[in-house]
N, C-alpha and C positions, 0 to 999 in steps of 0.2 A: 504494500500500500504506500502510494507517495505521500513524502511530508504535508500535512497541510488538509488532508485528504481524506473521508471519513470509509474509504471502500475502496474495491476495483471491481470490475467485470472483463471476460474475456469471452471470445468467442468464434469458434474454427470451425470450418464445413471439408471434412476430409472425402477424400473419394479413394478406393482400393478396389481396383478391378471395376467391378458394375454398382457396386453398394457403396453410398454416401451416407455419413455419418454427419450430425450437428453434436457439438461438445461447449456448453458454456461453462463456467468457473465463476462463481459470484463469491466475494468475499467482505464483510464489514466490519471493522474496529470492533474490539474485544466477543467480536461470534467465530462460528467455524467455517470452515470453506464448504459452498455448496457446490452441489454437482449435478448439471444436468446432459441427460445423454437423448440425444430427440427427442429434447421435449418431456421427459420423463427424472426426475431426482433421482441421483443415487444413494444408499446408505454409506457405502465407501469410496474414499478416492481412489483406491486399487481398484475400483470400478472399469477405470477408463483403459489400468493395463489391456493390451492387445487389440482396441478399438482400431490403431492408431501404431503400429510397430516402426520404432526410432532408433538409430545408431545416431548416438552425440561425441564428435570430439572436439574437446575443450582442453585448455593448461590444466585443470582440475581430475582429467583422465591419465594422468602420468602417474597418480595414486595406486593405479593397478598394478607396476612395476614396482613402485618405489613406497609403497605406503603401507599400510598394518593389513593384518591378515581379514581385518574384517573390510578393509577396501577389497580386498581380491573377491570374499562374499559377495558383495553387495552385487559387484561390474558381473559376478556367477546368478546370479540370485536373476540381476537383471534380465539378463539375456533368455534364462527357461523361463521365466515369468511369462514374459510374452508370447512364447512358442506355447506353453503347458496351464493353459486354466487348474489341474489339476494338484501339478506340480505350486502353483499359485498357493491354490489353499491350504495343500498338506503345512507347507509353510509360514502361511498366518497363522494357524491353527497351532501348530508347532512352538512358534515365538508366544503366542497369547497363551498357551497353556504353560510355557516355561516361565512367564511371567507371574502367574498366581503360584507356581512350585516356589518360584526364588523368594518370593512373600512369604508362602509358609514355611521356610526354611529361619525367617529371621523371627517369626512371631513363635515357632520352637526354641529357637536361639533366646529369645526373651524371655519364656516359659510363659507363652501366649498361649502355644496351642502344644499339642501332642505329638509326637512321632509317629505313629501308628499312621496319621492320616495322607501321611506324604504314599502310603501306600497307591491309592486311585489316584493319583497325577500318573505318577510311573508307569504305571498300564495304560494310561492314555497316549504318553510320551514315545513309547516303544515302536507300535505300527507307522506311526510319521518318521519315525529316526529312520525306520527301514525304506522308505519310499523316498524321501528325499536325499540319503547316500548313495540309492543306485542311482536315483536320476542325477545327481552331480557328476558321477563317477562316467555315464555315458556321456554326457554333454561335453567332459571335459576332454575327453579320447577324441570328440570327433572335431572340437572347438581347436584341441592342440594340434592336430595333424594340416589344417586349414591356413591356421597359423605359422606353422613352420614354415609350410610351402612359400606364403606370402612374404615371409622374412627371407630365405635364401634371394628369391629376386628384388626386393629394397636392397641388398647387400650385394648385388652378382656371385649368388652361392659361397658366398665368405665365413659367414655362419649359420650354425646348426641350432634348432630351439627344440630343447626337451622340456616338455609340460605334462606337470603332474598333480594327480590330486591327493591331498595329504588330510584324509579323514579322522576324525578324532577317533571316533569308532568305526570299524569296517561292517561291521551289519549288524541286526537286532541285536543277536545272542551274545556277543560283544559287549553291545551297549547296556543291555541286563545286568550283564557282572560287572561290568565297570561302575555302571554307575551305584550298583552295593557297595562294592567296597570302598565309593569314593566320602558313602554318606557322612561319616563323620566329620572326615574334613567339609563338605558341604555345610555344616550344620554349624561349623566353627566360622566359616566365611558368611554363610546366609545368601546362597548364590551355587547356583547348579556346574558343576566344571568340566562333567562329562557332556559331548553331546554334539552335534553339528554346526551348533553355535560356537566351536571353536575348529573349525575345521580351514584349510587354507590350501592355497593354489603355490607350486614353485615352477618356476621359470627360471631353465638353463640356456644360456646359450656358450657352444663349445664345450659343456661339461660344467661350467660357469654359471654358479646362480646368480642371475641377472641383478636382483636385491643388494648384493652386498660387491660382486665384483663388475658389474656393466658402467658403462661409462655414459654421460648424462644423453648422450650420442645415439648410444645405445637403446640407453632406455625410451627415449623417445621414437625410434624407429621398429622399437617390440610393440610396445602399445597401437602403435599405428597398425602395426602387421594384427594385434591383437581387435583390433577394432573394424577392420576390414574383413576378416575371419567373419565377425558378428553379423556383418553383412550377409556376405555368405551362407553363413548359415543358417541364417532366416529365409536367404531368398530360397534354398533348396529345402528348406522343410517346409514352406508358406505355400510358393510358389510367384510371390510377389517380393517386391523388392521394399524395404524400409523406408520411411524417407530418414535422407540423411543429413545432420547437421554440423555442420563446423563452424566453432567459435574459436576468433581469436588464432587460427590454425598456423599464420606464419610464423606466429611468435615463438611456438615450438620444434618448427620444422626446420630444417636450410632448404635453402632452393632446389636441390636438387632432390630431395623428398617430395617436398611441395608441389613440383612440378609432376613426379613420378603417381601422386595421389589424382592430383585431377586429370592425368592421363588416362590414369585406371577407370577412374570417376565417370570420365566422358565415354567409356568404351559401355556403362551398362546403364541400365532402361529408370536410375535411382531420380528422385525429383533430389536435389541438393541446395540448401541456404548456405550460406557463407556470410559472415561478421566479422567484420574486419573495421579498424580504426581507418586503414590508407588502404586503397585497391591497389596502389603503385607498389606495396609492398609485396603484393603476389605475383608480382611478375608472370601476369598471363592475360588472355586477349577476351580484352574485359567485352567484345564486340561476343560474346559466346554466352556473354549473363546478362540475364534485366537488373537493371543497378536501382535500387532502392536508396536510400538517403535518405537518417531519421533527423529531422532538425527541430531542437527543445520537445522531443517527444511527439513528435508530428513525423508519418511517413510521405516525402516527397518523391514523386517520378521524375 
């Protein structure tokens, strides 16, 4: 909401294939954000996941490289979200129900409530652990392989990218004993420590995990390769292509990326925005884009 400002409203008319979507966003000082999908309110904003399937890259996407393991989640979490209504829910469902465990864990710890009852979370907890570890574990096999490819031609086959998924628990039965034996210490923190909410993504390149030994070079051209992948991967399990968004994209790239991306860019069927401070910084033939220009919040042709 701008300063000064008691609200906003937004409002977008997507088209995908033959079906057109209307999406408005209303929001007012000190309420919640509404949501309407044609016409109709939603109860969640995870509503709009998949109406509308989007690959963003921004400066703030280098986090999946170089950030905590719960950025690797997220940019994970993002990508089957879109693809898996299913996958969607086990995962709300999953976090919402770990969230009233990690409560009853401290209100134990206070001697609020009882041990005993941490019992029916944990059998809640179990069938989602196991649904949402295979499906990471598939996504990430076919998201890595996509990946790789993508980066040997950024590089002219210079290097190699190993992607893996590093699950907290490998599957149910797993996650049962673990997380018995971890109760104690649970009960000492007040906060659950087993589970797929600690689980994380690594990225080699050379043998090299990219996190501690890649060069800022580097990382910026895995991410890319990483993002492009997503693309990919949406348009072959969709059969449609994302739209795509790039924020701020030269600020991270050198030119010779830069160029290599909108090459790529331009060879498939993606609608693409591009945000940029200067056009002359992108050194490309701006006679190929409708140029837009925001001035004091106002869009100019």
């Amino acid at each position: 909401i701008r300063h000064g400002e008691d609200g906003f409203y937004l409002k977008a008319d997507f088209e995908v294939g033959k079906h057109s979507t209307c999406v408005e966003i209303l929001n007012r000082l000190g309420g919640r954000k509404r949501i309407r999908v044609d016409g109709k309110f939603q109860h969640k904003i995870s509503s709009l996941i998949g109406y509308m399937r989007v690959v963003l890259f921004s400066p703030e996407s280098l986090s999946i490289v170089k950030g905590s393991p719960g950025d690797r989640r997220r940019f994970l979490d993002g990508v089957i979200s879109q693809l898996s209504p299913s996958y969607l829910r086990a995962l709300q469902t999953y976090l919402e129900v770990l969230k009233q465990r990690n409560e009853l864990l401290k209100q134990i710890r206070d001697k609020r409530s009882t041990v005993d009852l941490l019992d029916p979370w944990d059998v809640q907890l179990t069938p989602l652990v196991g649904q949402i570890v295979e499906t990471r574990a598939h996504f990430v096999e076919r998201l890595g392989k996509i990946a790789g490819g993508g980066l040997q031609i950024l590089t002219q086959g210079s290097e190699m990218l190993e992607t893996s998924y590093a699950p907290n628990v490998a599957n149910q039965a797993e996650y049962v004993s673990k997380l018995k034996a971890a109760r104690q210490y649970d009960l000492l923190r007040g906060m659950t420590s087993v589970g797929p909410h600690r689980d994380d993504l690594i990225f080699s390149i050379n043998q090299q995990e990219s996190k501690r030994f890649a060069s800022q070079g580097q990382q910026r051209t895995l991410t890319l390769a990483l993002k492009l992948a997503e693309l990919q991967l949406i348009r072959e399990i969709t059969g449609e292509f994302p739209l795509v968004l790039l924020d701020d994209v030269a600020s991270e790239l050198d030119e010779r990326r830069t160029l290599y991306l909108f090459e790529w860019l331009a060879e498939q069927d993606a609608q693409v925005f591009v945000t940029t401070t200067n056009v002359d910084h992108l050194k490309l033939d701006v006679s190929l884009f409708q140029i837009l220009k925001v001035q004091d919040g106002v869009i100019v042709h």
